[in-house]
N, C-alpha and C positions, 0 to 999 in steps of 0.2 A: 834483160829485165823486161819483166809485164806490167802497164797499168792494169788494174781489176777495175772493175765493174762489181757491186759486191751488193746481195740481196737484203733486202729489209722484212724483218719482221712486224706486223703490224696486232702484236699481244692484245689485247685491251688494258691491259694494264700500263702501256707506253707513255710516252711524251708525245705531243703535237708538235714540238718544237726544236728539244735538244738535238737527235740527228737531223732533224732539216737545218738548224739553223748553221751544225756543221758543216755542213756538204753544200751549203746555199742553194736550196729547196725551201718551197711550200709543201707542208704536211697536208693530204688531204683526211687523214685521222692520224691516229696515235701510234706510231711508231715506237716498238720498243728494242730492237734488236741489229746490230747490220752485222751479218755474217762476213769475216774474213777469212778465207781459209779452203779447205777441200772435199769437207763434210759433205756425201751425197744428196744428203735430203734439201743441203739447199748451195749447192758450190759457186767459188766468185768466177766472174766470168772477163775472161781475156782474148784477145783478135791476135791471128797466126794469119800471115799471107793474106789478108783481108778478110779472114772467115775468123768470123767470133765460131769459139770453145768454153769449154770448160777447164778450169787449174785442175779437176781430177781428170781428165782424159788428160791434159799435158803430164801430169806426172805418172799415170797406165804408159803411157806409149817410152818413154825413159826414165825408168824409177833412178837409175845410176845415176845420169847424170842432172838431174831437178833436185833429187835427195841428195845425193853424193851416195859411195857405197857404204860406208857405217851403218848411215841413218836409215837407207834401203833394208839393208839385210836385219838393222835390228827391229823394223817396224813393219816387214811386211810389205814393203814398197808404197806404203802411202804416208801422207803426211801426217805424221803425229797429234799435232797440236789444231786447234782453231778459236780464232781472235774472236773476240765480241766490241763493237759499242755497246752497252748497254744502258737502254732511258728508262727509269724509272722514277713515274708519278704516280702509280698507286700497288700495293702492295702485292709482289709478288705470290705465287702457293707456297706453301709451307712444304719441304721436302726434302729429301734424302738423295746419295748417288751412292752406289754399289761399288763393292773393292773389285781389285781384276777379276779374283780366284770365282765373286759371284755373279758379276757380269759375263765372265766366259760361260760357267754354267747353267745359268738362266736363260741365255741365247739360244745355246744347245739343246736346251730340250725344250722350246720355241717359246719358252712365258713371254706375250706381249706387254710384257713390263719391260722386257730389254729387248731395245730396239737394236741396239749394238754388241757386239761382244769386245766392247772395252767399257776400262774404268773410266770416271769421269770428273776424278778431281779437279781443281779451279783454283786462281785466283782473279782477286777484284783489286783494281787499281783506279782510286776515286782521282774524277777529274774536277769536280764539284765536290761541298761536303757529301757522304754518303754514310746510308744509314742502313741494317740490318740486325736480324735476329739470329745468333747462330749458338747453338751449342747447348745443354740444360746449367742452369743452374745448381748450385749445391738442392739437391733433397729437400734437406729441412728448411732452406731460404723457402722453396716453393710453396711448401707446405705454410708456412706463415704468410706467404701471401694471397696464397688463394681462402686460406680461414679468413684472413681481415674481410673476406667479403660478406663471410656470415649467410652466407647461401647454403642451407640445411642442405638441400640436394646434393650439395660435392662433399660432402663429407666422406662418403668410398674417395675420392680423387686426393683427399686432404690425408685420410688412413692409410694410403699406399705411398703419398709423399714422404709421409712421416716415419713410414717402415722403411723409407730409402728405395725405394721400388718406382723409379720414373717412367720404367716403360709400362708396367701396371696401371700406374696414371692416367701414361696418355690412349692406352687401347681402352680403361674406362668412358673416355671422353669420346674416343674415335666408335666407341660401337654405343654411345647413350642411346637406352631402351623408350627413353619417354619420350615425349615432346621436345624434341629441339629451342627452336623455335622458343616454349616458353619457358626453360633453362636459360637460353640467351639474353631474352629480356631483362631476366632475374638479376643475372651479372650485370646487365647494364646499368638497372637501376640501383645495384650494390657498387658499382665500378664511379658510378659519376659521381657519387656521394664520397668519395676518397681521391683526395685532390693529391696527385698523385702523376709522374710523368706516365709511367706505366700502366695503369691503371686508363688513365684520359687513351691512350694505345688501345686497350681494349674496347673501348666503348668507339672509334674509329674505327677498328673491323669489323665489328658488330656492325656499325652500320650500311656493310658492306657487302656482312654473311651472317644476316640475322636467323640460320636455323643451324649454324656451325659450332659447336664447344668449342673448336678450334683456336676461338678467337682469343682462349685465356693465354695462346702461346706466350706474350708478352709479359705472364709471370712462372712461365715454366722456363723461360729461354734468356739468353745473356743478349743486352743489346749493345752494338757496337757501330760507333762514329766516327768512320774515315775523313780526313781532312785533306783536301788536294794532294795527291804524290803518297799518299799512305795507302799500304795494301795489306789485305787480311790474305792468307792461304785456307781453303776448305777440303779437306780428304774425305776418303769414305765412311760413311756412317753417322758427321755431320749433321743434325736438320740444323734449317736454316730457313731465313724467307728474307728476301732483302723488299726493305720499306718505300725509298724515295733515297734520289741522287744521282748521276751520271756518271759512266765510269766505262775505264778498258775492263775487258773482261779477256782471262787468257784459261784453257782447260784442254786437257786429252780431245782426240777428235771421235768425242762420243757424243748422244741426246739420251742416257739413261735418267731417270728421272721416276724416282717414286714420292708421290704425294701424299703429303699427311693430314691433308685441309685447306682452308681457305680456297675453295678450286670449286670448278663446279665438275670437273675431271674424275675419273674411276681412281679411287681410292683401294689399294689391296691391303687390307690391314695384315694378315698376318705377313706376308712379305717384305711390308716396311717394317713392322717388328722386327722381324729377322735380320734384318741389315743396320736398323737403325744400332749406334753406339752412343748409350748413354751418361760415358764418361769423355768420348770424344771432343778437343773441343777445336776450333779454327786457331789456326797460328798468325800475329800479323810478322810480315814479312819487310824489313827494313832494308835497302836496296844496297846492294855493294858495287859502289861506283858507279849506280846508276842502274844495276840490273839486277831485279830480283829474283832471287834462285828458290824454287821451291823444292822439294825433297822428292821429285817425280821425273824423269827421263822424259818423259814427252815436251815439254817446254820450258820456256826462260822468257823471261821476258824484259828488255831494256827501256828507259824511259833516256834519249837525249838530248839535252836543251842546251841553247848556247853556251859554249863555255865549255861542254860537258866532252870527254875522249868518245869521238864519234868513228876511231878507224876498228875494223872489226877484221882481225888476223882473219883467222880458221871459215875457212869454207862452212855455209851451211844453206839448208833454204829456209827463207829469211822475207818475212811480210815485214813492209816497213809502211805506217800507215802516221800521215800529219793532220796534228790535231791542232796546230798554232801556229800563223805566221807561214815562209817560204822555208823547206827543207831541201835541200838538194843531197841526191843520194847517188855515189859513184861507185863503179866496180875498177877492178883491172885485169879480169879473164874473159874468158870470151875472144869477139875478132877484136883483138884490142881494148876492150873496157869498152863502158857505155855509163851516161850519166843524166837523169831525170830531174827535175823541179817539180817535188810536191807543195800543194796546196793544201790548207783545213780542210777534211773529208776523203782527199786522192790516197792512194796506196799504190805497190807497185810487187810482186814477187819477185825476188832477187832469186833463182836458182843455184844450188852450190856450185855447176859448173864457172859462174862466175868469178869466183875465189873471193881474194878480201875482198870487203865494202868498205865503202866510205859515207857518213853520213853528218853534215854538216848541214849551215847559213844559220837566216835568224831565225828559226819556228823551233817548233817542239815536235819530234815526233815519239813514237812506237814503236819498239821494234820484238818481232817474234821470231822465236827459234828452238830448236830440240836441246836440251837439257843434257849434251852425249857427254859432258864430263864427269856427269852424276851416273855411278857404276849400280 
């Protein structure tokens, strides 16, 4: 087993606090992200013989025995999945992720919308309440909420709700020929007049991306309120923008990522039309025994807390990362087994040479892993 070392992202949209206060760190800005996992663009790092590496160069140099052979042969030789902390204190961009079929093809023939040639579905696992926008609403709900604003100007976006045509909608919004800017206003001053949780939402982005349509997402989009241990699953075609909350985050070991707004980011409208699914909606994921299965081969992910069956049969490679309290995490392959004591913030990769795990004391931890029962 490896302690990791594991990079932070510093979004602007992050927390100052949540992963420092995990990992008992001073933030010196906003941190929104800590990568766990093998992702090149930003990989966690571990010490061999006294020379710190990288967890992707350890698993290049023996895909067989880090993966095990399954997981090797059925991925390619690299690691499937990658973990996220995710802190979020102010609203993430509004966005979409691409199915395999178009993420392979988009790589291919070099569109810098796809940085990877895999898909990049996800789940979110709130460790704090957590809060996001994902999915469209019914048509006609929309359609009645964006007329309540009585903003003559949206009336094309109000006529295409109403014909049931959501993606119509939103490329009216996404390509507005007038003034931004004083559209925005307009809703503002129609949004705060309508006491409204939704509604007060909009006038919050607004004052964030005041020349963005963007911001009426909150009445095109379903909102949804994770409570500690609750997880939403998001697949391809999805938009989505999560608002404010702390959370694991677990997804395919991709960064594709198309934007539909609130960004200051290249926007490719007709791209994200093309991928977006307008009847697509996120599934929450209710954990069985502890470990929530999404409908994807690349990951799984376990949440074990005292009390909880912490012996793990089947060989796999296996981030285990504590978010509460002292975890202690054992093996029994290798020269013998080997066994660690984590802390709030420490992680360690367990490689499937290792075989069973054992992961017990009194914290909580996380634990990640390839999904290979899912055919």
């Amino acid at each position: 087993m490896d302690l990791l070392t594991n990079p932070i992202k510093d979004y602007p949209w992050g927390s100052r606090t949540a992963i420092a206060a995990l990992t008992g760190r001073t933030a010196s800005g906003p941190e929104a992200e800590l990568w766990l996992g093998a992702h090149p663009a930003a990989p966690s790092l571990l010490t061999r013989d006294g020379v710190e590496t990288t967890l992707t160069d350890v698993i290049a140099a023996d895909p067989a025995g880090t993966l095990g052979e399954a997981v090797a042969e059925r991925f390619g030789g690299r690691l499937p999945y990658l973990m996220k902390l995710i802190a979020v204190e102010r609203p993430l961009s509004l966005q979409v992720h691409p199915d395999a079929e178009q993420a392979a093809a988009g790589h291919a023939r070099g569109d810098a919308n796809y940085t990877d040639p895999w898909h990049k579905p996800e789940l979110v696992c709130a460790l704090t309440p957590f809060t996001g926008l994902a999915g469209f609403r019914p048509a006609e709900q929309s359609a009645m909420l964006v007329d309540r604003l009585r903003v003559e100007t949206l009336r094309p976006v109000v006529q295409a709700l109403g014909d049931g045509d959501v993606l119509g909608a939103l490329r009216t919004l996404l390509e507005w020929p007038d003034s931004r800017r004083k559209l925005v206003e307009s809703v503002v001053w129609a949004a705060s007049a309508v006491h409204a949780p939704d509604y007060a939402l909009v006038t919050r982005l607004a004052r964030r991306y005041p020349e963005d349509p963007a911001v009426l997402a909150p009445l095109l989009m379903r909102r949804h309120t994770l409570a500690p241990g609750e997880a939403l699953f998001l697949g391809a075609g999805v938009p989505h923008c999560y608002l404010d909350g702390f959370a694991v985050e677990i997804m395919a070991c991709s960064d594709n990522v198309l934007r539909a707004g609130l960004t200051g980011k290249h926007i490719d409208v007709e791209e994200l039309l093309r991928i977006t699914d307008p009847v697509a909606q996120p599934a929450v994921v209710e954990p069985d025994d502890g470990a929530y299965l999404p409908p994807v081969p690349e990951f799984l992910l376990r949440r074990i807390a005292p009390g909880a069956a912490g012996v793990l049969v089947e060989a796999a490679p296996r981030i285990v990362l504590c978010v509460e309290g002292v975890v202690n995490v054992g093996t029994s392959g290798g020269a013998g087994g080997s066994e660690v004591k984590l802390r709030p913030g420490e992680s360690v990769f367990v490689p499937a040479s290792e075989g069973r795990a054992h992961i017990g004391g009194d914290g909580v931890a996380f634990c990640a892993e390839p999904h290979m029962s899912l055919t």
